[in-house]
Chimera marker file (.cmm) of the C-alpha trace (Angstrom):
<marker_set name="trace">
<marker id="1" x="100.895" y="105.352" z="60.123" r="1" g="1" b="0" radius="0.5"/>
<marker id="2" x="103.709" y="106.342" z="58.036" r="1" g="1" b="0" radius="0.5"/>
<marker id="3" x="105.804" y="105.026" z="55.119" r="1" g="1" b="0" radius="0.5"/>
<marker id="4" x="107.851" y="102.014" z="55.265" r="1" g="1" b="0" radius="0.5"/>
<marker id="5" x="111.548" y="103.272" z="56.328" r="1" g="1" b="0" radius="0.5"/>
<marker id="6" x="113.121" y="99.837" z="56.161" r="1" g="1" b="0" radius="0.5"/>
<marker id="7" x="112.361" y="98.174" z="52.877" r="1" g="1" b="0" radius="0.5"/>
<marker id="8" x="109.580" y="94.920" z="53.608" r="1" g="1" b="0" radius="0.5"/>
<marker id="9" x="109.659" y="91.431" z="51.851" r="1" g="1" b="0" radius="0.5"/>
<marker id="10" x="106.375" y="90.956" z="50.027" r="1" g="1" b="0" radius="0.5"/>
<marker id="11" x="105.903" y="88.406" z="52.275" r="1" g="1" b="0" radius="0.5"/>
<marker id="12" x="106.246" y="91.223" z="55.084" r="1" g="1" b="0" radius="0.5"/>
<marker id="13" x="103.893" y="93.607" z="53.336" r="1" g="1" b="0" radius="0.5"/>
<marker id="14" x="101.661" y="90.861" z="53.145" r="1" g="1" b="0" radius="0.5"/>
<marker id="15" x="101.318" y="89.858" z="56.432" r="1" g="1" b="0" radius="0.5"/>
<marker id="16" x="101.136" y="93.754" z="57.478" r="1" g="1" b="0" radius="0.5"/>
<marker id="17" x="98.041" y="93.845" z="55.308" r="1" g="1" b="0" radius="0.5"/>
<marker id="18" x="96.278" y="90.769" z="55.970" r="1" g="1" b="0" radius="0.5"/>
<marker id="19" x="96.593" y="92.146" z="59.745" r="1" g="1" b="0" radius="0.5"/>
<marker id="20" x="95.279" y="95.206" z="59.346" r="1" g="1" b="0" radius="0.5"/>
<marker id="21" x="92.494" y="93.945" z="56.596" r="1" g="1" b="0" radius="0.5"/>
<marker id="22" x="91.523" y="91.414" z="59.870" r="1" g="1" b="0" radius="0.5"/>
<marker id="23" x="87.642" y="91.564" z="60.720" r="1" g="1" b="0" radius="0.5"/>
<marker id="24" x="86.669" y="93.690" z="57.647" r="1" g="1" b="0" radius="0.5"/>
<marker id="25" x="85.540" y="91.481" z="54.603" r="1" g="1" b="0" radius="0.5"/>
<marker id="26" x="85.872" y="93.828" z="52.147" r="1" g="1" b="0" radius="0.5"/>
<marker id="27" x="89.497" y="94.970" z="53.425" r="1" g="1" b="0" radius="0.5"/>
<marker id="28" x="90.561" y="91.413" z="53.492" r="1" g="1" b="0" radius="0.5"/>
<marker id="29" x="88.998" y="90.203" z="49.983" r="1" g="1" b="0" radius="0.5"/>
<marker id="30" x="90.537" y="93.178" z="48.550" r="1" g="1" b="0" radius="0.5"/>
<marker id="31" x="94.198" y="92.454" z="49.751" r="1" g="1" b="0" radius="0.5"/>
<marker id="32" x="93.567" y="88.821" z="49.096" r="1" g="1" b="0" radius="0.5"/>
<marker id="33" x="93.199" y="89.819" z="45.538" r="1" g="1" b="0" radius="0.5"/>
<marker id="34" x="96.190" y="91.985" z="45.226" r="1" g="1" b="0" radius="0.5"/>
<marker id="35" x="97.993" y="88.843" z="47.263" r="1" g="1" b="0" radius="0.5"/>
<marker id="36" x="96.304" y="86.027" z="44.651" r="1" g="1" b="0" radius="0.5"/>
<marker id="37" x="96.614" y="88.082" z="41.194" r="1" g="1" b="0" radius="0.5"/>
<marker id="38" x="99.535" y="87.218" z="38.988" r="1" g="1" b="0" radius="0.5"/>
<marker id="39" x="101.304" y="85.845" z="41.887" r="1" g="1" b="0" radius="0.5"/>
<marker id="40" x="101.374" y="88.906" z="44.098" r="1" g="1" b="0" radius="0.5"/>
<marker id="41" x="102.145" y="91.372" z="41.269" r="1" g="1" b="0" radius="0.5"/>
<marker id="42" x="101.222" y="94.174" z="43.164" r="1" g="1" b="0" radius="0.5"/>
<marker id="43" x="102.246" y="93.123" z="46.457" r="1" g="1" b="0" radius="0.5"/>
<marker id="44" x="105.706" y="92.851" z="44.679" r="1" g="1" b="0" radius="0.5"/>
<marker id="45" x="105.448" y="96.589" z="43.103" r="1" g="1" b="0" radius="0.5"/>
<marker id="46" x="104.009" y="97.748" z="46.655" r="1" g="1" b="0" radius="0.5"/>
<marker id="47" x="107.322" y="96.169" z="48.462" r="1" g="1" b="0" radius="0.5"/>
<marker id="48" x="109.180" y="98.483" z="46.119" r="1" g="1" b="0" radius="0.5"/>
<marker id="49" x="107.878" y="102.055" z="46.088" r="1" g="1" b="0" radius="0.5"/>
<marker id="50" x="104.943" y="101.515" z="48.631" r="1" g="1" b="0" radius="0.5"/>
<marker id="51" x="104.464" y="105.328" z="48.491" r="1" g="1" b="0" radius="0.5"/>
<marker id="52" x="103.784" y="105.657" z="45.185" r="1" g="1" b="0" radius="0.5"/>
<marker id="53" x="100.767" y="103.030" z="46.228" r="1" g="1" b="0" radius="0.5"/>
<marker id="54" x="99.252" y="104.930" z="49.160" r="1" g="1" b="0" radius="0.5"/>
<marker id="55" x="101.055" y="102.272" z="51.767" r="1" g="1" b="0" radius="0.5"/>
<marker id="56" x="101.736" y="103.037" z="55.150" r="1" g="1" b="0" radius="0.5"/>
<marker id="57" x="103.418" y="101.255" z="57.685" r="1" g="1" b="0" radius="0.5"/>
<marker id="58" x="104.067" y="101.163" z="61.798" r="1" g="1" b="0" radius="0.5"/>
<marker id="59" x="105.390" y="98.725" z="63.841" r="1" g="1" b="0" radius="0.5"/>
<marker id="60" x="105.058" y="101.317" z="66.959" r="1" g="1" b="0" radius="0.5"/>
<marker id="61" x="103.927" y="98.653" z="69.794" r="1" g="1" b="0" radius="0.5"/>
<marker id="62" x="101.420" y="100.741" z="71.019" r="1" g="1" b="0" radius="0.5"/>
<marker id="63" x="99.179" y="100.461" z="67.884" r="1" g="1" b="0" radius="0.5"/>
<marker id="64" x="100.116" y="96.434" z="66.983" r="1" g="1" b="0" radius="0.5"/>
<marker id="65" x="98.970" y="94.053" z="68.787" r="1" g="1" b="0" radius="0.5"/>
<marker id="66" x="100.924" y="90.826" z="68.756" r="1" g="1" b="0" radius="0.5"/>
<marker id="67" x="104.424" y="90.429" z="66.508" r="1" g="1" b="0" radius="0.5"/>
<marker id="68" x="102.679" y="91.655" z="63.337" r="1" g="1" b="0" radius="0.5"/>
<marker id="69" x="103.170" y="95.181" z="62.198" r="1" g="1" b="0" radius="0.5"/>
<marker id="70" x="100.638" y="97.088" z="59.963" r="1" g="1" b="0" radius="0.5"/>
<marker id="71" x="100.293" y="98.047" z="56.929" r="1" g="1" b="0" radius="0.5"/>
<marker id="72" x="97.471" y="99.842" z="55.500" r="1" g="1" b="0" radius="0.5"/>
<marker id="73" x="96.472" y="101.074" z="51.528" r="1" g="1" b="0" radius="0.5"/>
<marker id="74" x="95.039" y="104.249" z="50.972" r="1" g="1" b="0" radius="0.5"/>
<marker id="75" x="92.175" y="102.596" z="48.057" r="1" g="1" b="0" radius="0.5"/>
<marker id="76" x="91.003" y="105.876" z="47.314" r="1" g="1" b="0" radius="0.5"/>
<marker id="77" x="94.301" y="107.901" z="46.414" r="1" g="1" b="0" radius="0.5"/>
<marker id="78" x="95.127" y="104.905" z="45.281" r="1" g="1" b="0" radius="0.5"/>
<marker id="79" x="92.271" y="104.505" z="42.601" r="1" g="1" b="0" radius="0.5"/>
<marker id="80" x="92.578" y="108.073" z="41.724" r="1" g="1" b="0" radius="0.5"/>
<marker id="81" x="96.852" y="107.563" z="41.008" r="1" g="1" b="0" radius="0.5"/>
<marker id="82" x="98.143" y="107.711" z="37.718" r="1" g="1" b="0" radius="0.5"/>
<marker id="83" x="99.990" y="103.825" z="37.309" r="1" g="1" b="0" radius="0.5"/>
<marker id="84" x="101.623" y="102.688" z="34.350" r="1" g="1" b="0" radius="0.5"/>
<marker id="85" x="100.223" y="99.326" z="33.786" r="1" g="1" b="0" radius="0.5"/>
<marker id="86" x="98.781" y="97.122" z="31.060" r="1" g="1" b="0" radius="0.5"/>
<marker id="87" x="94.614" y="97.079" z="30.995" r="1" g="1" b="0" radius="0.5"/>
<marker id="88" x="94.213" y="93.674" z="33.058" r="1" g="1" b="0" radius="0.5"/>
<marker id="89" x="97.128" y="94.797" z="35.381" r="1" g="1" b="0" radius="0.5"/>
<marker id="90" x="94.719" y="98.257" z="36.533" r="1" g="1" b="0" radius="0.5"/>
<marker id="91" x="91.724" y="96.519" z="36.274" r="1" g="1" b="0" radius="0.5"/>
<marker id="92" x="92.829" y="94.291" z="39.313" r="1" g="1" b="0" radius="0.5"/>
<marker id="93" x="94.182" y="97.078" z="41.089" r="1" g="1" b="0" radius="0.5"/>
<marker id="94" x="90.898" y="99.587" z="40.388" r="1" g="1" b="0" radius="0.5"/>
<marker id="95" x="88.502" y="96.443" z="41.155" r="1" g="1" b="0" radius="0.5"/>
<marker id="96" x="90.687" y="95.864" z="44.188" r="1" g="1" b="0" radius="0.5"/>
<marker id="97" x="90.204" y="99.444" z="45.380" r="1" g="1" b="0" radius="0.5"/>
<marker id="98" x="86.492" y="99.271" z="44.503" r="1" g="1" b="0" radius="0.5"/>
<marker id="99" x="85.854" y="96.080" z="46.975" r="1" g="1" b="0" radius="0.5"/>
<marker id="100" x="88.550" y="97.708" z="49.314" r="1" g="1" b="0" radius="0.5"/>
<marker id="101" x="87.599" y="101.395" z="49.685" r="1" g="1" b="0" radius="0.5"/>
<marker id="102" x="84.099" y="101.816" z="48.202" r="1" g="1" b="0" radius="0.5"/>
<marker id="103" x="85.696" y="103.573" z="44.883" r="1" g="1" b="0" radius="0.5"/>
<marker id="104" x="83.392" y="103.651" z="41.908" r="1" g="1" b="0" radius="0.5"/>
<marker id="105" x="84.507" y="101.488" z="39.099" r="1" g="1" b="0" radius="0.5"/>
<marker id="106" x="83.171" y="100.547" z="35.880" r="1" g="1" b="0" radius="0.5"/>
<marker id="107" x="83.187" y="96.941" z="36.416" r="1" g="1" b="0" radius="0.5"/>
<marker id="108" x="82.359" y="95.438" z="33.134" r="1" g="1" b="0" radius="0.5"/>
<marker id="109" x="85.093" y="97.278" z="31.652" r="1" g="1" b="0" radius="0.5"/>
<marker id="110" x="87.485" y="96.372" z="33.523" r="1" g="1" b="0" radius="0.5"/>
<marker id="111" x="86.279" y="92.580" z="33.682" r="1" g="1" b="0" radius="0.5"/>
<marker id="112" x="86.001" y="92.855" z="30.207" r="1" g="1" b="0" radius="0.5"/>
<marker id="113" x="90.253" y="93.417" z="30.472" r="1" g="1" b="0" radius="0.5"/>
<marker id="114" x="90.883" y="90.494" z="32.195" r="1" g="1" b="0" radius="0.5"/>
<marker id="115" x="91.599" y="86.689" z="31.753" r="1" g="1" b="0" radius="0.5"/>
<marker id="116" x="90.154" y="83.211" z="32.970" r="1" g="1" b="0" radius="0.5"/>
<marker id="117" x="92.468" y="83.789" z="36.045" r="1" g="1" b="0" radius="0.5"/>
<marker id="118" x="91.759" y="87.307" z="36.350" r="1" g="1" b="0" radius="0.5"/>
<marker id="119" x="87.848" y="86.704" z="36.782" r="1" g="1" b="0" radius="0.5"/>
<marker id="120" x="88.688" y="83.559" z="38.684" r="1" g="1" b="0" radius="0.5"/>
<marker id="121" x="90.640" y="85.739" z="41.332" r="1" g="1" b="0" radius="0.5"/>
<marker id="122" x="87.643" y="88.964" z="41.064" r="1" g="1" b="0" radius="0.5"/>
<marker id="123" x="84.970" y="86.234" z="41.139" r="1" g="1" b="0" radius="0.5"/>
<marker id="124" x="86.837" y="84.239" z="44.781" r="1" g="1" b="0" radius="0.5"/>
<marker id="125" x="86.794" y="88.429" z="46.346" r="1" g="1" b="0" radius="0.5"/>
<marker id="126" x="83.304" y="88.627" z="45.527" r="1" g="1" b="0" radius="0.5"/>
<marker id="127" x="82.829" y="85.365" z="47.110" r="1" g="1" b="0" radius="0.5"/>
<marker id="128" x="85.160" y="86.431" z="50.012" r="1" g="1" b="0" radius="0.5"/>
<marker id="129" x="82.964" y="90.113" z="50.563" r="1" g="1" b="0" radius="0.5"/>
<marker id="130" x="79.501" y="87.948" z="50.681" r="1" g="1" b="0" radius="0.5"/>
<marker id="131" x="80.762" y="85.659" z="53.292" r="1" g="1" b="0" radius="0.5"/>
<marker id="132" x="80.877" y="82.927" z="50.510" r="1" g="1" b="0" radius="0.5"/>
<marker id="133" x="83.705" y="80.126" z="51.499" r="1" g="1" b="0" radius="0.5"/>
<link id1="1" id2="2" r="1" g="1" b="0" radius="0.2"/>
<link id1="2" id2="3" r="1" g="1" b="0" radius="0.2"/>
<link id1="3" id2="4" r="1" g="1" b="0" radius="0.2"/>
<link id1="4" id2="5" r="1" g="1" b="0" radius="0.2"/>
<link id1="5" id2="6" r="1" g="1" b="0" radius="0.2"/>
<link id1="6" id2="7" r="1" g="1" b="0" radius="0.2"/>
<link id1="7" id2="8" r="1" g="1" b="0" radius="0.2"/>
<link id1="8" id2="9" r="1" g="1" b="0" radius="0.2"/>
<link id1="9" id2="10" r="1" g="1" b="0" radius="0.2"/>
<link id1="10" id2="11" r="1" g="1" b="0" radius="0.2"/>
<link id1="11" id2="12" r="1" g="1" b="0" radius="0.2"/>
<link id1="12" id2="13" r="1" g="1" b="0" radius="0.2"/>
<link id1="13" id2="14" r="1" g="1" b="0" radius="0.2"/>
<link id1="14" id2="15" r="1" g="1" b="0" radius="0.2"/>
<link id1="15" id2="16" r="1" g="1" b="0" radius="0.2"/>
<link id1="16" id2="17" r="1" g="1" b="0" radius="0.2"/>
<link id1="17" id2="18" r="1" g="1" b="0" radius="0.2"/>
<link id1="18" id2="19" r="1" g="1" b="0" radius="0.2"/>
<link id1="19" id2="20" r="1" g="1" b="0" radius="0.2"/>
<link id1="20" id2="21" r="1" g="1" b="0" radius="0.2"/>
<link id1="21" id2="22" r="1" g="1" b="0" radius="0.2"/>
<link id1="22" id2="23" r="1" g="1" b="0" radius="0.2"/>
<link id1="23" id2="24" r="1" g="1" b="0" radius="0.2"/>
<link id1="24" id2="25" r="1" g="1" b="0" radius="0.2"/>
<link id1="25" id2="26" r="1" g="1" b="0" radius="0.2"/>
<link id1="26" id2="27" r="1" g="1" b="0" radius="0.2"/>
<link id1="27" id2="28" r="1" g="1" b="0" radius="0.2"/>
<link id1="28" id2="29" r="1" g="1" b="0" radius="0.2"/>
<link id1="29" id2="30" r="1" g="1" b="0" radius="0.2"/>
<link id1="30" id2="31" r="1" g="1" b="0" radius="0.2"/>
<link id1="31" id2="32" r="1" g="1" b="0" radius="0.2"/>
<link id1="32" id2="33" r="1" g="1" b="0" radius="0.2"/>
<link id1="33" id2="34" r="1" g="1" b="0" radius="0.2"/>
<link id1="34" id2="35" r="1" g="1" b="0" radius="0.2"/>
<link id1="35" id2="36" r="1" g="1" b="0" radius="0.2"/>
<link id1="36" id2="37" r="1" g="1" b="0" radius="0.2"/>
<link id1="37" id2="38" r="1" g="1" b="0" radius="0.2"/>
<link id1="38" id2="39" r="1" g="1" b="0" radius="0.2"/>
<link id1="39" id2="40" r="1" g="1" b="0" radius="0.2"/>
<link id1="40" id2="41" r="1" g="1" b="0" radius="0.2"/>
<link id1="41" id2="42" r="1" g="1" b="0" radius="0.2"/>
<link id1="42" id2="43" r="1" g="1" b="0" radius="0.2"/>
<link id1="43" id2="44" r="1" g="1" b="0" radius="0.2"/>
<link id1="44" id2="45" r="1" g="1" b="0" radius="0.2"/>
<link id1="45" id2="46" r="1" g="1" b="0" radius="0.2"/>
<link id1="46" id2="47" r="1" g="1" b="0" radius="0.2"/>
<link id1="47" id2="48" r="1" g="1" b="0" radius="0.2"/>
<link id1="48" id2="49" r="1" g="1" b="0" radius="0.2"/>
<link id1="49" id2="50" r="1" g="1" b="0" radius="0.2"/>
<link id1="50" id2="51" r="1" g="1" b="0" radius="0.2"/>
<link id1="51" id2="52" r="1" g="1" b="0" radius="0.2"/>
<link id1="52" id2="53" r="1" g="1" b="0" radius="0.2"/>
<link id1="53" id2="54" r="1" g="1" b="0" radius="0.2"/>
<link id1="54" id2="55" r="1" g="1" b="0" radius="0.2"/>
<link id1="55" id2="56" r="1" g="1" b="0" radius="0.2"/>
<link id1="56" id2="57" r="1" g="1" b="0" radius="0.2"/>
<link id1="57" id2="58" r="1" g="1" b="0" radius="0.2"/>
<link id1="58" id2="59" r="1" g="1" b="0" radius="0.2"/>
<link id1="59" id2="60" r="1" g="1" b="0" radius="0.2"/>
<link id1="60" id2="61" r="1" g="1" b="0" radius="0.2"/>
<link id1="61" id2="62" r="1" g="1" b="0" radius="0.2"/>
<link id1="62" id2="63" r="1" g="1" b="0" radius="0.2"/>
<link id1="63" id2="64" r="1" g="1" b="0" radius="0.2"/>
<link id1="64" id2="65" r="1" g="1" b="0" radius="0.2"/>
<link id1="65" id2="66" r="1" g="1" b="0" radius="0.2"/>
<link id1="66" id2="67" r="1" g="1" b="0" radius="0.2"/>
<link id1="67" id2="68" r="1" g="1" b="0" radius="0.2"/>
<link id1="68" id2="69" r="1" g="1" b="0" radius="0.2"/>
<link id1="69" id2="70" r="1" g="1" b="0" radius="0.2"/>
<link id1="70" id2="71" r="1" g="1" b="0" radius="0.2"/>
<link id1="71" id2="72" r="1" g="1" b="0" radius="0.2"/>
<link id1="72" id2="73" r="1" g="1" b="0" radius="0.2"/>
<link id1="73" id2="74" r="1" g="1" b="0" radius="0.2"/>
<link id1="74" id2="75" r="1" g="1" b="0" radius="0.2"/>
<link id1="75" id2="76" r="1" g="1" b="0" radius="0.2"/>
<link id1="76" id2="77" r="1" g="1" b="0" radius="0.2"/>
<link id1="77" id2="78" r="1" g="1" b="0" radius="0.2"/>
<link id1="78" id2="79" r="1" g="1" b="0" radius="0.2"/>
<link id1="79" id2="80" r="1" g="1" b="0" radius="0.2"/>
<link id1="80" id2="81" r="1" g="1" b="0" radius="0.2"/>
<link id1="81" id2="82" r="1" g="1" b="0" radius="0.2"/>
<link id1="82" id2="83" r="1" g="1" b="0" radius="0.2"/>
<link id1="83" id2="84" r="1" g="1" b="0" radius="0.2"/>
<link id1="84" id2="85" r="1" g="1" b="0" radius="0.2"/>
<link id1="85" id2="86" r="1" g="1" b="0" radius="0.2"/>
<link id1="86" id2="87" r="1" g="1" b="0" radius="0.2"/>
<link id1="87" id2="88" r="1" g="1" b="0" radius="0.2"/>
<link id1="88" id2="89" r="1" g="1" b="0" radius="0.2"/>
<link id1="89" id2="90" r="1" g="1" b="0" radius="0.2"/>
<link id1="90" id2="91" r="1" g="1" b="0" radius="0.2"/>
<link id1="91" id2="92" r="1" g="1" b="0" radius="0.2"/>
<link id1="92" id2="93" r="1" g="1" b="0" radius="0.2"/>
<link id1="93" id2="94" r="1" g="1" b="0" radius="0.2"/>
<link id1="94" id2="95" r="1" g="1" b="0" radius="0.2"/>
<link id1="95" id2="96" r="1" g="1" b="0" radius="0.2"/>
<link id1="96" id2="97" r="1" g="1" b="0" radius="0.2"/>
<link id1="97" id2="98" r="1" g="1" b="0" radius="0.2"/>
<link id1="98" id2="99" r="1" g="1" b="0" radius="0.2"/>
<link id1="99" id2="100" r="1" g="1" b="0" radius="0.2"/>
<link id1="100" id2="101" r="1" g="1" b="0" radius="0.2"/>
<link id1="101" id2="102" r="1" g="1" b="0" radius="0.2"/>
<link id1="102" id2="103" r="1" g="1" b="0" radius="0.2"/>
<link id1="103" id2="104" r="1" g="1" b="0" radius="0.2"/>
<link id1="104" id2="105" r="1" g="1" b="0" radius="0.2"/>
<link id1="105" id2="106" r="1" g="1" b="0" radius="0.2"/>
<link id1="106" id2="107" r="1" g="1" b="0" radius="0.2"/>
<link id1="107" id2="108" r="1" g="1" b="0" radius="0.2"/>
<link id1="108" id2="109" r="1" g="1" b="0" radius="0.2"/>
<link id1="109" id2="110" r="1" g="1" b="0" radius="0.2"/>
<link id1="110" id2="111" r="1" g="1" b="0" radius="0.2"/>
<link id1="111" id2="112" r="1" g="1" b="0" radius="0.2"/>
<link id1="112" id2="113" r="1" g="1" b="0" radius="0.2"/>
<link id1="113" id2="114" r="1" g="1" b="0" radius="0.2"/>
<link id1="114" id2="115" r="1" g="1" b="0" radius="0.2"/>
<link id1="115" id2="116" r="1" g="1" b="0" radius="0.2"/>
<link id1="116" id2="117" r="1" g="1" b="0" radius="0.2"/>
<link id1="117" id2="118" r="1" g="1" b="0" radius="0.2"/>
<link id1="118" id2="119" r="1" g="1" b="0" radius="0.2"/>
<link id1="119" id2="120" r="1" g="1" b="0" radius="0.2"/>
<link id1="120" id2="121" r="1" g="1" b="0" radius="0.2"/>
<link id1="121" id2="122" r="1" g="1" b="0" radius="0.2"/>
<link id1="122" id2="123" r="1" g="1" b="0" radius="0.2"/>
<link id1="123" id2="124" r="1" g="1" b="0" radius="0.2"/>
<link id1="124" id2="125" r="1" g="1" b="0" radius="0.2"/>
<link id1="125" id2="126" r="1" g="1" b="0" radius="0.2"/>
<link id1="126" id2="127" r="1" g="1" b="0" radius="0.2"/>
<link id1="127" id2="128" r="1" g="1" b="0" radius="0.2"/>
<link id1="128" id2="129" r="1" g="1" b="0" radius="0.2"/>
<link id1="129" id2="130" r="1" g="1" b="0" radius="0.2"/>
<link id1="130" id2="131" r="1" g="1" b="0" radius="0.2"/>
<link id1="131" id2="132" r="1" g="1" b="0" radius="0.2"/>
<link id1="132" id2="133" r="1" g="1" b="0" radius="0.2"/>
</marker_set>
């Protein structure tokens, strides 16, 4: 996959995730996250310079199946990128890489950054990851 050419909606990048996050439970609860969080904060910032996030993109109709193109995130460089952000803002987006891509994270710092709707949204991944409805 490559970077988006075209500039995507969030809405777009969001349903390029979610497709390619399909079947894997940690993929999906970690995009769900990113999608639930602040109302899509970092789906927003990943619409904009989706690069700079380790997002890549392809539409080529020999790798999609159906309408929906794909999008995928690169959790590792991602955790490892250097992202200006307040504390609860990269704590959502290093726990998200965590559940996503298996990167270590010091959780109880970085729950220890967030607010009631910050755990709410770490606690429903959790709950997404363990098969929890």
């Amino acid at each position: 996959m490559t970077p988006p050419t075209n500039p995507l909606t969030p809405g777009q990048l969001l349903a390029a995730l979610r497709a390619w996050a399909r079947g894997s439970l940690t993929a999906e609860a970690a995009v769900e996250l990113l999608a639930t969080w602040n109302d899509g904060y970092w789906i927003n910032c990943m619409t904009v310079k989706p690069v700079r996030f380790g997002v890549t993109y392809t539409d080529d109709p020999e790798i999609v199946f159906g309408d929906t193109p794909l999008a995928e995130i690169d959790w590792r460089a991602l955790s490892r990128r250097r992202i200006t952000a307040s504390g609860g803002e990269r704590a959502i987006l290093l726990i998200a890489a965590a559940i996503g891509g298996d990167t270590p994270v010091d959780l109880g710092s970085e729950l220890a950054r967030l607010g009631e709707h910050g755990i709410a949204c770490v606690l429903a991944a959790i709950r997404h990851v363990g098969g929890v409805q």
